[in-house]
N, CA, C and O atoms as a MOPAC input file, in Angstrom:
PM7 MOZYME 1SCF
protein

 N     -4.41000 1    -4.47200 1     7.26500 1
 C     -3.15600 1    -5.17500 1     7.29100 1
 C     -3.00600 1    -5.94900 1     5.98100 1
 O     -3.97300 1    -6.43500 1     5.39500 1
 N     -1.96500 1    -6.02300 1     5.63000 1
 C     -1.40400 1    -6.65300 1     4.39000 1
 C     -0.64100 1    -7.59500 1     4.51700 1
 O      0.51300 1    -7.30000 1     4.82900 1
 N     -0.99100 1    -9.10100 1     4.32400 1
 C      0.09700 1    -9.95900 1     4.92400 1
 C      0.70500 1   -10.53300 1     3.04800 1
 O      0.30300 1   -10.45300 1     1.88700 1
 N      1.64700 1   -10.98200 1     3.67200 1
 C      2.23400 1   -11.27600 1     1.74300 1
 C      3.37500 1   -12.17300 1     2.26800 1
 O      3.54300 1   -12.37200 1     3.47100 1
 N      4.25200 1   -12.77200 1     1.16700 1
 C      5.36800 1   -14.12100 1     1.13300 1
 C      6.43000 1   -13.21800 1    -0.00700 1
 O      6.07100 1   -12.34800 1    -0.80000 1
 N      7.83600 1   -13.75600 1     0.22500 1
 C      8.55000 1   -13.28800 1    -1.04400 1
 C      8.06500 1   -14.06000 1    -2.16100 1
 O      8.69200 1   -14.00000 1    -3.21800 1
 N      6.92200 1   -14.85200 1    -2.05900 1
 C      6.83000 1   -15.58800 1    -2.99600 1
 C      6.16300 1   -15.22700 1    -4.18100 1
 O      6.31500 1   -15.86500 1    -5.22300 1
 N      5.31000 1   -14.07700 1    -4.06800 1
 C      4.10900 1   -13.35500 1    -4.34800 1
 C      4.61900 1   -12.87200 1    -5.62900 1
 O      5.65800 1   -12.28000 1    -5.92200 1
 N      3.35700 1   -13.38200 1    -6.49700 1
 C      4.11700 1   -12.69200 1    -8.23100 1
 C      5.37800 1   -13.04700 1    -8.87800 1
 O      5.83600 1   -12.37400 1    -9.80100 1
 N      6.06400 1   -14.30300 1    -8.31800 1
 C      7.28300 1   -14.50900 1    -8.97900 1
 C      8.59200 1   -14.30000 1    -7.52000 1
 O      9.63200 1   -14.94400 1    -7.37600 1
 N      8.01400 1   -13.13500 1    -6.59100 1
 C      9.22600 1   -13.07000 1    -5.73500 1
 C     10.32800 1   -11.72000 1    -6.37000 1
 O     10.31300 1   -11.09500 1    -7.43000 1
 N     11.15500 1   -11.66600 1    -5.25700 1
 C     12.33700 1   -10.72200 1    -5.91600 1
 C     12.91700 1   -10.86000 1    -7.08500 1
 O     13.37700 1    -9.97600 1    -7.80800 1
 N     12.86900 1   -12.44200 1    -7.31100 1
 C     14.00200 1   -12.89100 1    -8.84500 1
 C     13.28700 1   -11.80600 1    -9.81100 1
 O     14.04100 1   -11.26600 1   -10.62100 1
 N     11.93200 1   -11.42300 1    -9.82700 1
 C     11.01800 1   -10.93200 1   -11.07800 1
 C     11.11700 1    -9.57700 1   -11.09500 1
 O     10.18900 1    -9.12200 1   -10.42700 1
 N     11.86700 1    -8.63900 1   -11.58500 1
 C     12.01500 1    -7.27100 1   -11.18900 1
 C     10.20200 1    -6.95900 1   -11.45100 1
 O      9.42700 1    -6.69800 1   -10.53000 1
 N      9.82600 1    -7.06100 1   -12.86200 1
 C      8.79800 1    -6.76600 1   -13.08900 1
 C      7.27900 1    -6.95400 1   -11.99100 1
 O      6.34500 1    -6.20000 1   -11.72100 1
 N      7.66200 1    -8.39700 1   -11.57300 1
 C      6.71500 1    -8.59800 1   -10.73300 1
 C      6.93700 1    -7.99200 1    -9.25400 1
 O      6.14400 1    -8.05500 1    -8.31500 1
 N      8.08200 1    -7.45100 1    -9.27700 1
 C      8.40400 1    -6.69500 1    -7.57200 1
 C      8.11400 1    -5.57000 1    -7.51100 1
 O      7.92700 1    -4.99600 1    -6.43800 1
 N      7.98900 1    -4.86100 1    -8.96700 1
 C      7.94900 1    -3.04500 1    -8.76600 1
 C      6.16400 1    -3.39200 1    -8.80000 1
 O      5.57500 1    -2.94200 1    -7.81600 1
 N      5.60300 1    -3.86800 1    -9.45800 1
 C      4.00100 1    -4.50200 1    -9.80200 1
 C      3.79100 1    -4.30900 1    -8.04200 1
 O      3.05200 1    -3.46400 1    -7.53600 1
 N      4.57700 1    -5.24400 1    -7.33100 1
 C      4.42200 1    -5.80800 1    -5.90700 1
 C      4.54200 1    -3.75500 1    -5.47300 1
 O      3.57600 1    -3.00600 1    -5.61600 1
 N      5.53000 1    -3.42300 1    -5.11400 1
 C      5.96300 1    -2.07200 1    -4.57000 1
 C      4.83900 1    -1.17800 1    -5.05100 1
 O      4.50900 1    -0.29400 1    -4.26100 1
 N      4.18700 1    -1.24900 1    -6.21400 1
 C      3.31100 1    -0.32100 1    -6.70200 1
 C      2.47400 1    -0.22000 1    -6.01800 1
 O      2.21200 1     0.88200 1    -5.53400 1
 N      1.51400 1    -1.68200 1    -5.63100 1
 C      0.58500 1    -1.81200 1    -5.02300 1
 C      0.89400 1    -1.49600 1    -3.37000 1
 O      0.16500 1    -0.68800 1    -2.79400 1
 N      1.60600 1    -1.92700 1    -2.89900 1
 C      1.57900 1    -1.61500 1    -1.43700 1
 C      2.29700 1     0.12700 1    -1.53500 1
 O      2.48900 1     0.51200 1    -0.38200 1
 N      2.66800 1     1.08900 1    -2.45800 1
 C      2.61400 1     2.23800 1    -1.97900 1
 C      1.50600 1     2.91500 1    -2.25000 1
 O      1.42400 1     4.10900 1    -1.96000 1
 N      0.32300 1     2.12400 1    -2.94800 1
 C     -0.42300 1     2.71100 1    -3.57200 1
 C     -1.91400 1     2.44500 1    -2.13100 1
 O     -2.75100 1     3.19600 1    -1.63000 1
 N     -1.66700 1     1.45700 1    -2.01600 1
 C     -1.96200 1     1.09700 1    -0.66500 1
 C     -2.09200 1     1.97100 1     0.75200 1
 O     -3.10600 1     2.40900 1     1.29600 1
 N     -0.64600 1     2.06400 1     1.16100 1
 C     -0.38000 1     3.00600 1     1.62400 1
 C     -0.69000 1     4.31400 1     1.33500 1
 O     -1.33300 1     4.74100 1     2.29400 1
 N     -0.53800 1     5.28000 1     0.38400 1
 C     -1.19700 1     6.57100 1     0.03900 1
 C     -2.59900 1     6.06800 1     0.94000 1
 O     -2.70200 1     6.14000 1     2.16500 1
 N     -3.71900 1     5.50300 1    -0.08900 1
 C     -5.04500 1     5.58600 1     0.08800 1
 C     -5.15100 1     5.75300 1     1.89400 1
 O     -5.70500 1     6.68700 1     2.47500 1
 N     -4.34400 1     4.37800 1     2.65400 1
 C     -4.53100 1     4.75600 1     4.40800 1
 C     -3.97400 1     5.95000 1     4.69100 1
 O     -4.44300 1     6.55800 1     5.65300 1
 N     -2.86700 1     6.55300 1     3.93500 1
 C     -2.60900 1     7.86900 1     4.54700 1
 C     -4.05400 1     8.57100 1     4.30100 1
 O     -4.95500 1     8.63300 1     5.13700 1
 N     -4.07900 1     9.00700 1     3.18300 1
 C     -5.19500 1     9.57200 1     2.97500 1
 C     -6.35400 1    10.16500 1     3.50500 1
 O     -6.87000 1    11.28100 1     3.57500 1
 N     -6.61900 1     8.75300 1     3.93000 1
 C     -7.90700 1     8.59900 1     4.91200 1
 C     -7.43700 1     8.70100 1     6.15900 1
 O     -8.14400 1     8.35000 1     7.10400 1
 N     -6.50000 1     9.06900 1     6.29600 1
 C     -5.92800 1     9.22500 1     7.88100 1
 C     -6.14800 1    10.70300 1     8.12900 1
 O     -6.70900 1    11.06700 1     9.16300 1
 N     -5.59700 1    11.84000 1     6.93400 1
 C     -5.47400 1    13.04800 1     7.03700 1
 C     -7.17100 1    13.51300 1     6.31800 1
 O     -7.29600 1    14.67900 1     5.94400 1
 N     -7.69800 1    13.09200 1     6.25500 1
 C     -9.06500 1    13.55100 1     5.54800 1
 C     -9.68800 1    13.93800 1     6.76900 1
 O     -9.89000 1    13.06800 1     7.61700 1
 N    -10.07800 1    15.32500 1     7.01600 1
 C    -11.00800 1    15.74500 1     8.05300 1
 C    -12.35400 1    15.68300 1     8.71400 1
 O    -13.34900 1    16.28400 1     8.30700 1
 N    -12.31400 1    15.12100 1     9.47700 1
 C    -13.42000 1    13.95400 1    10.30100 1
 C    -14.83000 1    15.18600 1    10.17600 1
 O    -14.56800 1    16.38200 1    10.04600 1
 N    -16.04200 1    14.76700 1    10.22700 1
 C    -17.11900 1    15.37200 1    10.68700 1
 C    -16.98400 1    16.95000 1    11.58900 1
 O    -17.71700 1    17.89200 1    11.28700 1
 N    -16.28700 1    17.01700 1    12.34400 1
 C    -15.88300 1    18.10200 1    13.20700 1
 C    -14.54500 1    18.80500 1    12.84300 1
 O    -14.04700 1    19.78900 1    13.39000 1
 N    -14.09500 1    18.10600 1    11.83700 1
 C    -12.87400 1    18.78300 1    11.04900 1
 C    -11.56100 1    18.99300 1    11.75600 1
 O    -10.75500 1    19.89100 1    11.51100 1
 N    -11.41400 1    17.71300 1    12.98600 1
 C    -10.37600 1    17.32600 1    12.87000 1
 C     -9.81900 1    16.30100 1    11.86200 1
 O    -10.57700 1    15.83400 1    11.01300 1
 N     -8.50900 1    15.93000 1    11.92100 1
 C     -8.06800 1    14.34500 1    11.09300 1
 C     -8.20700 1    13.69200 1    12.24200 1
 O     -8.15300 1    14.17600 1    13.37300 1
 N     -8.40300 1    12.47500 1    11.90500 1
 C     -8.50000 1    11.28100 1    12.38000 1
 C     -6.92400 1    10.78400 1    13.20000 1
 O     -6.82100 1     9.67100 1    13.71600 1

C-alpha cells in the first residue's frame, strides 16, 4: 500500500513534481502487476 498527501513533492501546483509523483506510482504499479502475473512454482500466476 502506498499512502501519500497532495502535498508530496510540491503537490499538483508542481507539474514537474506531479509527473516525478505519477512516474513513481505507475512504476510501482507495473512491478505489483508483474509479480502478480509471474508464474508461481507450479506455474500458475498468483
Amino acid at each position: 500500500m502506498i499512502a501519500s498527501n497532495a502535498n508530496w513533492g510540491g503537490g499538483a501546483r508542481d507539474p514537474a513534481a506531479s509527473e516525478a509523483r505519477e512516474a513513481f506510482y505507475r512504476a510501482v504499479q507495473k512491478a505489483v502487476d508483474d509479480e502478480a502475473a509471474a508464474p508461481r512454482e507450479n506455474g500458475e500466476a498468483q
